[in-house]
SEBA-284734 format. One record per residue (C-alpha): residue number from 1; residue in three letters; x, y, z. Coordinates in nm, 2 decimals. Layout:
! residues N
[NUM,'ala',[X,Y,Z]]
...
! end
This chain:
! residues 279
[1,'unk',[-1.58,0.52,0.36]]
[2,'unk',[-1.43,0.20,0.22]]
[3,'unk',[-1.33,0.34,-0.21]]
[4,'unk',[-1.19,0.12,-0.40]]
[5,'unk',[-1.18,0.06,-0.81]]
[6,'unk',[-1.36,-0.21,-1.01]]
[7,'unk',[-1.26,-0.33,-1.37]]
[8,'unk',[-0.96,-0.47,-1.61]]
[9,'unk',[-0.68,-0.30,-1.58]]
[10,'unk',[-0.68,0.00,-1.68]]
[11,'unk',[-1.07,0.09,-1.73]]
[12,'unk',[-1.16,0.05,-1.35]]
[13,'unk',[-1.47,0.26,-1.20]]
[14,'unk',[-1.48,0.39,-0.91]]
[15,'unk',[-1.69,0.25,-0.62]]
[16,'unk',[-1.75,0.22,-0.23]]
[17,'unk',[-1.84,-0.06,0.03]]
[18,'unk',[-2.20,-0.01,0.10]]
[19,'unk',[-2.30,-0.10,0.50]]
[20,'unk',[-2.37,-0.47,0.42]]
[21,'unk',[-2.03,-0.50,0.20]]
[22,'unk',[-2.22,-0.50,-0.12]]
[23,'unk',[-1.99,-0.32,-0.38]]
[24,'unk',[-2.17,0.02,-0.54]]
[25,'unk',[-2.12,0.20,-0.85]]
[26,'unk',[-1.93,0.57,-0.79]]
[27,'unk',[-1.94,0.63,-1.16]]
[28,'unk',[-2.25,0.87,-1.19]]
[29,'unk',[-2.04,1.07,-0.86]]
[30,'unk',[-1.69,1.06,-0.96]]
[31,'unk',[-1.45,0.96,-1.21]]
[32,'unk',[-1.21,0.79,-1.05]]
[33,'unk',[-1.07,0.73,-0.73]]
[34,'unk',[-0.74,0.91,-0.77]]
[35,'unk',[-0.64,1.25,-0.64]]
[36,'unk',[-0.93,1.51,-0.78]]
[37,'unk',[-1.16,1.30,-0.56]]
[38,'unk',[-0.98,1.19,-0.23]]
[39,'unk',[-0.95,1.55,-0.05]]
[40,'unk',[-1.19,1.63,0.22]]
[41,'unk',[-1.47,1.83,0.05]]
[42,'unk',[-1.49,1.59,-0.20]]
[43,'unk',[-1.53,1.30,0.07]]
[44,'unk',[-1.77,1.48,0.25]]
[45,'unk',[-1.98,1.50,-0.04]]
[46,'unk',[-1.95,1.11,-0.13]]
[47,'unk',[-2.03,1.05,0.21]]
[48,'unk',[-2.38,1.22,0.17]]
[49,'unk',[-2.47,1.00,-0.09]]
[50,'unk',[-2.73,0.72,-0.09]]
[51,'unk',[-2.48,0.41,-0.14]]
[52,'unk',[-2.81,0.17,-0.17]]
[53,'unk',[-2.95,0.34,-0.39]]
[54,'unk',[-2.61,0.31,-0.68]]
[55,'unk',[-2.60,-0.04,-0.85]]
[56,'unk',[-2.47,-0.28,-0.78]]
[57,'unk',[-2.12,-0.43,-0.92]]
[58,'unk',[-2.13,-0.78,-0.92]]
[59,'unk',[-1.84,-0.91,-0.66]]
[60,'unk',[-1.65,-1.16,-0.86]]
[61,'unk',[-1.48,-0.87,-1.10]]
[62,'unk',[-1.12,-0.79,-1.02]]
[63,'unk',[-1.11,-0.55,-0.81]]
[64,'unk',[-0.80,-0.29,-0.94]]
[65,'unk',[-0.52,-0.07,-0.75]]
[66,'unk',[-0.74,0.16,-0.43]]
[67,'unk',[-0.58,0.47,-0.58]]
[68,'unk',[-0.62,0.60,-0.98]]
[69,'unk',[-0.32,0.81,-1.17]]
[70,'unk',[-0.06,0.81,-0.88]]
[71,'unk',[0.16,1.07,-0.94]]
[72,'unk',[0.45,0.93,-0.68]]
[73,'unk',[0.46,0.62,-0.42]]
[74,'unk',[0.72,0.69,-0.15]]
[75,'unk',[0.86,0.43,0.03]]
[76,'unk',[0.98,0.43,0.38]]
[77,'unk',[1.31,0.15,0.47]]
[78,'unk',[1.41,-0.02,0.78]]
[79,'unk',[1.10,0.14,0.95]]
[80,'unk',[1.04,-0.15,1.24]]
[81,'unk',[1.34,-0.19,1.46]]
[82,'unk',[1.29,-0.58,1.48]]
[83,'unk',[1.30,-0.55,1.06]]
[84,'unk',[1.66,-0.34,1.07]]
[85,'unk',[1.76,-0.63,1.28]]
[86,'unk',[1.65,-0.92,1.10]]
[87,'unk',[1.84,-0.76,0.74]]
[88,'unk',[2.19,-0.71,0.93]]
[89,'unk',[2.13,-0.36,0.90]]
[90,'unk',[2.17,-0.09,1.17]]
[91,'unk',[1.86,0.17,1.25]]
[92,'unk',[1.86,0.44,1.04]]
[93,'unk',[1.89,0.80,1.21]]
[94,'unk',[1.66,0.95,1.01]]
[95,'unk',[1.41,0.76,0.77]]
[96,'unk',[1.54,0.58,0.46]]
[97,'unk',[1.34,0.74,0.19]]
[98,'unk',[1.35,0.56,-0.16]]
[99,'unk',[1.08,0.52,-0.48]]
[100,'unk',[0.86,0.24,-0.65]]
[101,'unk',[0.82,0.30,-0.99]]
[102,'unk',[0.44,0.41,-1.01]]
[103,'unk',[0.42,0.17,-1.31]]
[104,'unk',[0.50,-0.12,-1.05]]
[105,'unk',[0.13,-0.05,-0.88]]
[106,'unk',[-0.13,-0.33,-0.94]]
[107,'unk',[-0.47,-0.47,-0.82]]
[108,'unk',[-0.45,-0.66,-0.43]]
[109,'unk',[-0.53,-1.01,-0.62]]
[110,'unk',[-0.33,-0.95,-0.94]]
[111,'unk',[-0.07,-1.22,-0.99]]
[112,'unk',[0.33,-1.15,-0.91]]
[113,'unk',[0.54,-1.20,-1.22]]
[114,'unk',[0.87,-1.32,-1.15]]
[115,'unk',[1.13,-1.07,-1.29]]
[116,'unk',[1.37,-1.18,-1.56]]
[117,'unk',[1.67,-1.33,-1.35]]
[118,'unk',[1.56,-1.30,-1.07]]
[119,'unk',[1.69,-1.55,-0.74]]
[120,'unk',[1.55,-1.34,-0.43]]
[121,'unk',[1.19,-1.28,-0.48]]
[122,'unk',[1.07,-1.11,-0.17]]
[123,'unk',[0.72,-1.04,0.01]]
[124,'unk',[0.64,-0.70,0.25]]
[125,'unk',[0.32,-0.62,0.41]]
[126,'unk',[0.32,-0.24,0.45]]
[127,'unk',[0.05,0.04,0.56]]
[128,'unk',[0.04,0.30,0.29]]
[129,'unk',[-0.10,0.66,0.38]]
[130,'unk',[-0.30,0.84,0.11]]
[131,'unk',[-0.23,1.19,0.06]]
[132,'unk',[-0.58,1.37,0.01]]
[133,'unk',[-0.42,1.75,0.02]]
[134,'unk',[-0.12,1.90,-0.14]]
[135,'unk',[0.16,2.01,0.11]]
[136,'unk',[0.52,2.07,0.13]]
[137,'unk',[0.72,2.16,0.46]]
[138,'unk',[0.41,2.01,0.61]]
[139,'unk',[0.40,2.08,0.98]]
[140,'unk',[0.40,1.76,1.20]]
[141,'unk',[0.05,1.87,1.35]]
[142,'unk',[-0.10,1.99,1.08]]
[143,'unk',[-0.04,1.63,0.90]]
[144,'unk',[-0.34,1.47,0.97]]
[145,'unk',[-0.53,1.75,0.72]]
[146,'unk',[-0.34,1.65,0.42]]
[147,'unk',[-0.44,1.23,0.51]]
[148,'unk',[-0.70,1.08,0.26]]
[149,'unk',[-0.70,0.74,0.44]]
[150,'unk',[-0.51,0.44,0.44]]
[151,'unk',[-0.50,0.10,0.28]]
[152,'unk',[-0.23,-0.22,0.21]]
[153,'unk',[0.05,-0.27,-0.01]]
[154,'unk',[0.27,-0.52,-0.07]]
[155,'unk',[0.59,-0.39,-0.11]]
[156,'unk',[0.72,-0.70,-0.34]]
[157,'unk',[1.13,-0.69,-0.33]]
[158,'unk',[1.41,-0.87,-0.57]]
[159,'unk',[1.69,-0.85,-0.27]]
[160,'unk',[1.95,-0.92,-0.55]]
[161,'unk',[1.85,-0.62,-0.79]]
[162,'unk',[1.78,-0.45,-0.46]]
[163,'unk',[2.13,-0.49,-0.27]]
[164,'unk',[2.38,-0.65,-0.47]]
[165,'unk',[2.31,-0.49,-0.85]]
[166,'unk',[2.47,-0.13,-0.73]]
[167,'unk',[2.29,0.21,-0.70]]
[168,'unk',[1.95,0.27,-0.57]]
[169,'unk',[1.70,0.02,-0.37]]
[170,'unk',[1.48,0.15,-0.64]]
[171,'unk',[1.64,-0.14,-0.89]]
[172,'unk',[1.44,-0.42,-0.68]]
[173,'unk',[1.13,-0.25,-0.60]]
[174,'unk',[1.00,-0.14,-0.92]]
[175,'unk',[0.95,-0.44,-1.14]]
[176,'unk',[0.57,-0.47,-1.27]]
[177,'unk',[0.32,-0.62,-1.03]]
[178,'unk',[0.58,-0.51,-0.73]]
[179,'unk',[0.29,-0.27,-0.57]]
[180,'unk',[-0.01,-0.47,-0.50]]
[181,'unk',[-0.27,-0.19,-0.30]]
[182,'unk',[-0.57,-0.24,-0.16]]
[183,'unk',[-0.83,-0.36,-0.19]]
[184,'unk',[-0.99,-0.03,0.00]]
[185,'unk',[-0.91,0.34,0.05]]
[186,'unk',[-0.98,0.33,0.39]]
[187,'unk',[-1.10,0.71,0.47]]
[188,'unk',[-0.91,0.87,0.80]]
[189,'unk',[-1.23,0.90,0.98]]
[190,'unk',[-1.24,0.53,1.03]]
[191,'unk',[-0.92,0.38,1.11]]
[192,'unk',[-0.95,0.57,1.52]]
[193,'unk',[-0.55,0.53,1.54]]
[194,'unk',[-0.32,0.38,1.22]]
[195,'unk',[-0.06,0.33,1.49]]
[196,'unk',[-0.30,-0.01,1.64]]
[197,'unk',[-0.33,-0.25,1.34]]
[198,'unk',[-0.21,-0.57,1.32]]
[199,'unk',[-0.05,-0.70,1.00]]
[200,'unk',[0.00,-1.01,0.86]]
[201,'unk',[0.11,-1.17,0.55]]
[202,'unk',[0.11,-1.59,0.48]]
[203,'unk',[0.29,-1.80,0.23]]
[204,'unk',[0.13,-2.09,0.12]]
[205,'unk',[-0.09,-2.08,0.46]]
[206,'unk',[0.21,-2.06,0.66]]
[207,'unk',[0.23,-1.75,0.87]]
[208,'unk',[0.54,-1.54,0.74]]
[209,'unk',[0.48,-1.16,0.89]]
[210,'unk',[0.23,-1.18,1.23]]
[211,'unk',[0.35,-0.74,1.34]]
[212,'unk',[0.16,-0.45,1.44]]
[213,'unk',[0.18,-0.08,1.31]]
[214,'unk',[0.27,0.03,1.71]]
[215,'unk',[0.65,-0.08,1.67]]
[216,'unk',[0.68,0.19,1.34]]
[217,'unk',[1.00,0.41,1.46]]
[218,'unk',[0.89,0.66,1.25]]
[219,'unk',[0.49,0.75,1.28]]
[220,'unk',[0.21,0.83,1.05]]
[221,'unk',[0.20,1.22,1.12]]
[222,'unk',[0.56,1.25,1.16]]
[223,'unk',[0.64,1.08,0.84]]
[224,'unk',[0.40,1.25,0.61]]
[225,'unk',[0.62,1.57,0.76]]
[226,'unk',[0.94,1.43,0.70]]
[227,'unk',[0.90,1.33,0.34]]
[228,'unk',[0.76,1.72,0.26]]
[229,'unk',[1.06,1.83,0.34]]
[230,'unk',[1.19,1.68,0.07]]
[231,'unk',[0.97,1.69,-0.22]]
[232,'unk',[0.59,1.84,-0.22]]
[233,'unk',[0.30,1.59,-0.17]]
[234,'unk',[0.00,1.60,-0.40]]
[235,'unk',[-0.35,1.44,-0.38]]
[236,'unk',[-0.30,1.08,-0.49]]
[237,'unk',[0.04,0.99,-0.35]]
[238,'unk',[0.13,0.71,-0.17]]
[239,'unk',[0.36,0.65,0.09]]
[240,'unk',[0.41,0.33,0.23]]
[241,'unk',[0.54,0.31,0.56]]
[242,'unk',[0.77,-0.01,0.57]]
[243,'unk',[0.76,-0.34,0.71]]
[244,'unk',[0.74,-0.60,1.05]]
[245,'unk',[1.00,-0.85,1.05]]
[246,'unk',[0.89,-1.19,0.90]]
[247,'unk',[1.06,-1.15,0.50]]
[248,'unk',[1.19,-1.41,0.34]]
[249,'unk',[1.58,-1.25,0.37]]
[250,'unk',[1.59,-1.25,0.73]]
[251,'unk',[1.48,-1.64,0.76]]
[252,'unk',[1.81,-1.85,0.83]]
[253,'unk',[1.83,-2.00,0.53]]
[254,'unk',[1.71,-1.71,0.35]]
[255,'unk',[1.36,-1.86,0.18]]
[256,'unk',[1.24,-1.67,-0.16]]
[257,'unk',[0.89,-1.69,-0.36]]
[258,'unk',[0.90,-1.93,-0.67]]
[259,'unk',[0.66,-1.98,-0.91]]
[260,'unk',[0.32,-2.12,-0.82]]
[261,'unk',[0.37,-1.97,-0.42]]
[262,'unk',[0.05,-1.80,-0.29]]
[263,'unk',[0.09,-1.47,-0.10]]
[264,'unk',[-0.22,-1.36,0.10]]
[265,'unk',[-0.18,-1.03,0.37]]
[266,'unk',[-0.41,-0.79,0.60]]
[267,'unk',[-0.41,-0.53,0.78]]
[268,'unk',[-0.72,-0.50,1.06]]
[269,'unk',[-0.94,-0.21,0.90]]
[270,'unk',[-0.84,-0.21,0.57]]
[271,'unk',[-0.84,-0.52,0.43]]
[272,'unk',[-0.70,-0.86,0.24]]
[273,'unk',[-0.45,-0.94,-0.07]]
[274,'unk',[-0.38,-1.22,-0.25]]
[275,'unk',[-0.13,-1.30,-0.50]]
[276,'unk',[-0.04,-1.60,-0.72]]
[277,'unk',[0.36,-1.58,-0.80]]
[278,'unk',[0.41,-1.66,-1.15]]
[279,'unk',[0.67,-1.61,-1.43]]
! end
């Protein structure tokens, strides 16, 4: 299935692709798309459901963040050996873990606001895994169980808060509008292997990122183990799994989003963003 959430921010309903794309109406089925609703019973029983018989939503309304009431997005750093490269920055032993402010999340087509003072606005096309099932000290093999699906972020970046403003990576990742997702929640069952999609991410038409999620270090399963080691996972998280090379940092000179740029990314399977960068 292909969830996703309809509606101004904040008041989205939740919805589904229907076969011939048409947008449908989840809202007599479930309340949101968000963690009650994303584990594998609950699926099961949204994927019995007649999606030509819900109504229609028309499809020119903004379409909102994939996932409701995120309780934690974990981010994964310096997760594609070319990207370690192209930062001056050696591959980590074991995955860099870090946060995103949940209040950073927004809709795939919601504008990017320009942070006050910032100099080194900064683009990422990422695959995010859903989590559909709590878990901690998650066994790599067992991983798979505790996957709701997958969709796209944008992991937006200020490299100056982010490297050069002391303390966490967290300082340049969490600005509002810094975690476009979506469009889709792209169930488990139909992405055949998350480590075989192709990513790319344009400025102004000009091809930035052009990557695949086959040169990840650090895989899907083994990921989703890693980070339970850590911290438990519950229904609704997100972790987003890092980044191909192609950011603005690593060109030579270093080239940054201004105001009026137009970001646009995909991920085969799981759909398209696109942003307008704006103060």
């Amino acid at each position: 299935m292909k969830l996703l959430r309809v509606g101004s921010a904040g008041s989205e309903k939740p919805a589904a692709l229907d076969a011939d794309g048409n947008i449908r109406d989840l809202s007599a089925h479930i309340d949101d798309v968000d963690g009650a609703n994303i584990g594998d019973a609950s699926l099961a029983t949204l994927r019995a459901v007649d999606l030509s018989q819900l109504p229609l939503i028309d499809q020119a309304e903004r379409i909102g963040p994939c996932v409701g009431n995120v309780g934690k997005m974990v981010c994964i750093g310096l997760n594609y050996s070319d990207h370690a490269a192209e930062s001056g920055l050696d591959l980590p032993p074991e995955p860099v873990v870090f946060f995103k402010a949940t209040s950073a999340i927004s809709g795939p087509n919601d504008a990017i606001e320009i942070p006050r003072d910032s100099t080194a606005l900064d683009w990422e096309v990422e695959l995010a895994i859903v989590i559909g099932k709590d878990g901690k000290y998650i066994d790599e093999s067992n991983a798979w169980d505790h996957i709701a699906g997958y969709c796209v972020v944008n992991d937006v970046s200020e490299r100056d808060f982010q490297i050069h403003r002391s303390g966490q990576w967290v300082k340049g990742k969490s600005a509002d509008t810094f975690g476009p997702m979506g469009p889709w929640l792209v169930t488990r069952d139909e992405i055949a292997d998350p480590q075989d999609l192709s990513m790319k991410l344009e400025v102004n038409g000009e091809s930035r990122q052009n990557g695949s999620t086959s040169t990840m270090v650090y895989q899907v399963p083994f990921l989703v183990s890693y980070v339970s080691r850590f911290m438990s996972l519950q229904a609704g998280d997100v972790i987003s799994t890092g980044t191909p090379p192609g950011v603005g940092m690593g060109m030579k000179p270093p080239q940054y989003l201004k105001e009026g740029d137009v970001v646009t990314l995909e991920i085969d399977g799981l759909g398209s963003q696109r942003q307008l960068v704006r103060t």
